[in-house]
Each structure stands twice: as structure tokens, then as C-alpha cells.
C-alpha positions as CSV (number, residue, x, y, z in Angstrom):
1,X,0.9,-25.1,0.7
2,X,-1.9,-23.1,2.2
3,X,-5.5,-24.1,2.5
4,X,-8.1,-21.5,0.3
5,X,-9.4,-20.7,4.1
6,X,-6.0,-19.3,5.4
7,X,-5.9,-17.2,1.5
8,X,-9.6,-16.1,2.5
9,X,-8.3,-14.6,6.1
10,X,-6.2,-11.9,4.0
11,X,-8.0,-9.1,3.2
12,X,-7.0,-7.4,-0.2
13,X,-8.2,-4.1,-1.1
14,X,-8.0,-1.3,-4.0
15,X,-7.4,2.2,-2.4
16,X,-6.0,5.6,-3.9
17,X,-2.9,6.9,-2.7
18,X,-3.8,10.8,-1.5
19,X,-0.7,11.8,-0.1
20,X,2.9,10.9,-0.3
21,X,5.8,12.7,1.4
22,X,9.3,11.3,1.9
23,X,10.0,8.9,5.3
24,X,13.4,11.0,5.7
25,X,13.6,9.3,9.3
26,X,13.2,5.3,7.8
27,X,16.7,3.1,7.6
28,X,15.8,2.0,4.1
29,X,14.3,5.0,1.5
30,X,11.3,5.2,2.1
31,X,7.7,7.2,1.6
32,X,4.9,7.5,3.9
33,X,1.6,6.9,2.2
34,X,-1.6,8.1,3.2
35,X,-4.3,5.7,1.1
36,X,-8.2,6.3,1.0
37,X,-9.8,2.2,1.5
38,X,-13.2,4.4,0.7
39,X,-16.3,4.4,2.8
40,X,-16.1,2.0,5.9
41,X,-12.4,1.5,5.9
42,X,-11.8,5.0,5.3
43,X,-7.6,6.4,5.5
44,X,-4.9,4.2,6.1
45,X,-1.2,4.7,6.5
46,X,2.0,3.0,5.0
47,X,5.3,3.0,4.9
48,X,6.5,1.3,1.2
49,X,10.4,1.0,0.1
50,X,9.7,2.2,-3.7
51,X,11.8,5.4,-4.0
52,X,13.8,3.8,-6.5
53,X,11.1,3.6,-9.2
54,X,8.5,6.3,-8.0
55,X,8.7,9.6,-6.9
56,X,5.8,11.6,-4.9
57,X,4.6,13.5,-7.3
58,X,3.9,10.3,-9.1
59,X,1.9,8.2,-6.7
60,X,-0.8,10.9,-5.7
61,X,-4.3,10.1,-7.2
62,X,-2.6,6.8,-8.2
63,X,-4.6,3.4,-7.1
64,X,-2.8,0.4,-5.7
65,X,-3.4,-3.1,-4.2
66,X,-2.9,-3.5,-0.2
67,X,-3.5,-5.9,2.2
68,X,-5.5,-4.4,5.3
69,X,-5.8,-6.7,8.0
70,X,-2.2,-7.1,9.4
71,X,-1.8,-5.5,12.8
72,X,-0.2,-1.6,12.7
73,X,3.3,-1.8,12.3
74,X,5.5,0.8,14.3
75,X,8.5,2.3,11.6
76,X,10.6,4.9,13.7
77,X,8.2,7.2,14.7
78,X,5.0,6.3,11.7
79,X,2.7,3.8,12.3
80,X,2.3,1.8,9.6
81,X,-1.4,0.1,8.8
82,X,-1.5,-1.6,5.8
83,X,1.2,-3.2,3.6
84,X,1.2,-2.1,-0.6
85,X,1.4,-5.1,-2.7
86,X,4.5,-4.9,-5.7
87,X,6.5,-7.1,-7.3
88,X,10.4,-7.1,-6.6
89,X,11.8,-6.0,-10.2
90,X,15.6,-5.3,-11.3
91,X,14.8,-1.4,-10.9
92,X,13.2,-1.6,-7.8
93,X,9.5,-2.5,-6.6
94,X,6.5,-2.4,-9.0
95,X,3.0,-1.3,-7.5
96,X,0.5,-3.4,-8.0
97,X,-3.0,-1.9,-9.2
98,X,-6.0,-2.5,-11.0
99,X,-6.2,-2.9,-14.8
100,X,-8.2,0.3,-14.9
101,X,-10.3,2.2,-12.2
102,X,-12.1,0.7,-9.4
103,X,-13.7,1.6,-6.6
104,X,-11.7,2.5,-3.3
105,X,-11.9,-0.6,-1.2
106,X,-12.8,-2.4,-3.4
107,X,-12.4,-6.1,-2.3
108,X,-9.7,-8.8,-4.4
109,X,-10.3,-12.3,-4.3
């Protein structure tokens, strides 16, 4: 069990995926993100393991849940700085996102 304080530490955001190109150099299929957090966060990178369900084309202009705060993670040569929230499925992973449109960085809690 966690206390509410260490769920209040994580900082969850909505942001809009802008770009999406194929991470041909990751271990695991892969695409790198590039995700607008809005005004004051601003772009954010990621590296998210959902080829099997999504394709690029699919994910532009598309908004998703992330959490922000975790420290950049180095992936082969991409820096990743936020981690996409989904849900392990039978297919593959399942974005999270909002219900209907929100504002880019948006804060969820």
C-alpha cells in the first residue's frame, strides 16, 4: 500500500502526440513520440512499445495520459522523458486518454 502523499509525488498529465516515427534502432518495436505538455511544460519525448495496436499515422494529433516527472531515460541513442500510460491488453498496449478533449497538460489527480 502507498500513502495518498507518495500518489501525489507523480505527476500525470494530458498531452497530444505531434510526431511519431518508428524507433527502428529499439530491441523491442518501438516508436519515438514527440508529445506537446502545452504551455510551461512545453515538448517531451518518449519511447512507447505499442506497434502492435497503433501505427504512426494513427497517433498524430491523438491525446494520451503520461506521467512527467521520472528522470530522462536513455533508449539506444533517444532520450526518453516521459513514460505514456496504457493498459497491457491481449493485442498489445491500449493508450490511455481523456474521455474527450482537454487541454495539453492538463493535470490528473
Amino acid at each position: 500500500m502507498i500513502k495518498w502523499e507518495d500518489f501525489e509525488k507523480i505527476d500525470l498529465r494530458v498531452g497530444t502526440i505531434i510526431k511519431c516515427e518508428r524507433f527502428l534502432e529499439a530491441k523491442k518495436p518501438a516508436f519515438k513520440l514527440l508529445i506537446d505538455f502545452g504551455d510551461g511544460i512545453g515538448l517531451k519525448k518518449s519511447s512507447a512499445q505499442i506497434t502492435h495496436l497503433y501505427a504512426p499515422e494513427d497517433l498524430v494529433d491523438r491525446q494520451i495520459v503520461a506521467i512527467i516527472n521520472f528522470p530522462p531515460k536513455q533508449i539506444g541513442s533517444f532520450i526518453s522523458e516521459c513514460l505514456v500510460l496504457g493498459i497491457y491488453g491481449q493485442d498489445g498496449v491500449i493508450l490511455l486518454s481523456p474521455e474527450r478533449k482537454a487541454a495539453n497538460g492538463a493535470k490528473i489527480g
